[in-house]
Structures are given as structure tokens and as C-alpha cells.
N, C-alpha and C positions, 0 to 999 in steps of 0.2 A: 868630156865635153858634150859628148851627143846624150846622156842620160840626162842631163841640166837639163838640154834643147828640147828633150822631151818633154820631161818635166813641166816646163815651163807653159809647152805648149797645152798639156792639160789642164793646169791651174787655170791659162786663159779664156780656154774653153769653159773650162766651168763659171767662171765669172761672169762671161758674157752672156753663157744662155739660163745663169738664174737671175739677172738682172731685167727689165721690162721699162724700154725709156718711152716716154711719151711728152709732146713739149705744151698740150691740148686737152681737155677733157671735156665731150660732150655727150646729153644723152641722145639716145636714139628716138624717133618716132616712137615705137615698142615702149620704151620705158615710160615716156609723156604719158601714152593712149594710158597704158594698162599697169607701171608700177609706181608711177608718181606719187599716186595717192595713199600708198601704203609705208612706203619707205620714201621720205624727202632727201631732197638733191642733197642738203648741206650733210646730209647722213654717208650719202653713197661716196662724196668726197673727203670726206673723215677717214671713211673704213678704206678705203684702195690706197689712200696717203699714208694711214699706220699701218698696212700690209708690206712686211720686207718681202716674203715668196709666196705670191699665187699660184695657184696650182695649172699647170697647162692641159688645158682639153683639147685636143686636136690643132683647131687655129684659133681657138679663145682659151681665156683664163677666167676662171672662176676664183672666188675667196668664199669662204665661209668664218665669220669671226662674230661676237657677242649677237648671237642669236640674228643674222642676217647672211642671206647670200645672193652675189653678187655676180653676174657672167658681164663679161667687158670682151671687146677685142681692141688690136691697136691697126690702124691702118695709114699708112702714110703719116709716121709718129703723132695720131690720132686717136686715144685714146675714147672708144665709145662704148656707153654704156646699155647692155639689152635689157638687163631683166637686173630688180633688185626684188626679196622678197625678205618677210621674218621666218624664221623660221620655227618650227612651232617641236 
């Protein structure tokens, strides 16, 4: 029974910290000022919506997918976005 419990307890663990809930999505000043213009909003909620695992950098996440990338954090299941770029 306790190898189950174990068990169990890592699978949950894994699910929960590759998963990323946010109930919000907005951009940052940053992104308005300086990456609006390069990469539009209707884009950056495209790519974070068909992204199953972002990658974790410190306390943000980053994607990188069909030649953009994208750094977000979530704060108060708020999902904000810094910086969207192409990448070249």
C-alpha cells in the first residue's frame, strides 16, 4: 500500500507543476510600450492557448513556438504578458 501512496503522490506532483492555471490574461505596460507592434495581441493569445508545456524560468515562463517568443508570468491566477518577439 505505501509504494501505491507513493506512487500516487508523484504522479500528482508531476501534474500539478506541469500544468499553468490562469483564469486572466493581460498584457503588461512593457509589452503595449515596446512589443505590441511587432507581435499582436490576437497572436500572443493564440500561441500561450496551443502551448501544452512552457518552459519555467525562475518565476516566469517562456514559449518559444512557430518562430515567436513569448516570456509571461502569472500572478494572482493572472496571467501577464512581458515581452512577445519573432524570432529571426
Amino acid at each position: 500500500m505505501e509504494k501505491t501512496k507513493d506512487l500516487y503522490s508523484k504522479y500528482y506532483y508531476i501534474i500539478v507543476v506541469k500544468m499553468v492555471y490562469f483564469t486572466e490574461i493581460k498584457p503588461t505596460d512593457h509589452y503595449l510600450a515596446e512589443h505590441k507592434k511587432d507581435v499582436p495581441w490576437y497572436k500572443v493569445v493564440e500561441i500561450i492557448f496551443s502551448t501544452k508545456n512552457p518552459r519555467k524560468r525562475e518565476d516566469k515562463f517562456e514559449i518559444e513556438k512557430d518562430g515567436y517568443y513569448i516570456l509571461f508570468e502569472i500572478k494572482d491566477n493572472v496571467l501577464f504578458v512581458i515581452n512577445a518577439k519573432k524570432v529571426k
